[in-house]
N, C-alpha and C positions, 0 to 999 in steps of 0.2 A: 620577661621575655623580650627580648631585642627584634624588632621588626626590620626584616632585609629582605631582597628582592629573591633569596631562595625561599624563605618561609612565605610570603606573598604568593609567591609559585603554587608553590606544594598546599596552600590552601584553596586556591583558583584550582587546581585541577580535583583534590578532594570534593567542591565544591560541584563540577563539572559530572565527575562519575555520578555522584548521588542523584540529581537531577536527571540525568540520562539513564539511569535504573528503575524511573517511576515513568517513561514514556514510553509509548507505544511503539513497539517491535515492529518496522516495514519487512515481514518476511515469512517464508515459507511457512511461519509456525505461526504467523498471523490470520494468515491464509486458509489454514489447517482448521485453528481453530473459532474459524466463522464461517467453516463448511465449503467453502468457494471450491477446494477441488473435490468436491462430490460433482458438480456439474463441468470443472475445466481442469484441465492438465496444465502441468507447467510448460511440457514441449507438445503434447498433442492435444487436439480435440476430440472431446467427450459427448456432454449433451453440445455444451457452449465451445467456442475458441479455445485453445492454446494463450496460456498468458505472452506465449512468445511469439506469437500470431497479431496477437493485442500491437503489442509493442511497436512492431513492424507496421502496423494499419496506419496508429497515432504520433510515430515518432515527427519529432520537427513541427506537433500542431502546437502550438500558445497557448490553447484550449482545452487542451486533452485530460490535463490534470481535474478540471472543473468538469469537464462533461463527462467524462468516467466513474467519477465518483459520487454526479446526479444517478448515473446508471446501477452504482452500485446501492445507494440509497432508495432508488425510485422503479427500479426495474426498464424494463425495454423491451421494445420491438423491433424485427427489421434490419437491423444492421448487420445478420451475423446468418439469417436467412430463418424459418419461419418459428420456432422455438424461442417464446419468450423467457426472458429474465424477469424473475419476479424481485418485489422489492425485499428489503433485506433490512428489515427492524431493528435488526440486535446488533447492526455494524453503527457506529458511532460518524460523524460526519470525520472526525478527527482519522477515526481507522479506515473509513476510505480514502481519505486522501494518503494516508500511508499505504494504503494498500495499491494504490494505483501505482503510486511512485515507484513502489517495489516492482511495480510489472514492469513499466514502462523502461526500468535498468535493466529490463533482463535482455541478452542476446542471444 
């Protein structure tokens, strides 16, 4: 087999999908399935915020991405009025940070 900059290609993006097929989905269906909108809406507020209510609070913070996803980890109080967040076990530190990010895109 003769190695040239198309076969190179075509194994770099082969390479690429497979990889990106075994990580964690930032999105609705991530969302879905770790319960989050049982208590939040994408556009409205439920128990909790609107993820696009989120977005708007945190956009432009540096921080936002870490401290959102202690919240989503560790639960909270207070920031959202008196209805706490409890912490959330079965989301992985990795799936919050995904899952934040996916908020924080939303407009």
């Amino acid at each position: 087999m003769e190695f040239n900059m198309k076969n190179v290609s075509a194994v770099i993006l082969i390479s690429v999908g497979l990889l990106a097929s075994g990580a964690v989905s930032a999105s609705e269906e991530l969302a879905k399935s770790k319960n989050c909108l049982t208590c939040h809406g994408v556009e409205q507020k439920v128990l909790g915020p609107g993820f696009k209510e989120v977005a708007q609070k945190y956009a432009g913070q540096p921080d936002a991405v870490a401290k959102l996803a202690e919240k989503i980890l560790k639960g909270g109080s207070g920031a959202w009025g008196q209805i706490p967040m409890p912490p959330n076990p079965k989301v992985s530190p990795e799936e919050a940070n995904k899952l934040v990010e996916w908020i924080l895109g939303l407009k």
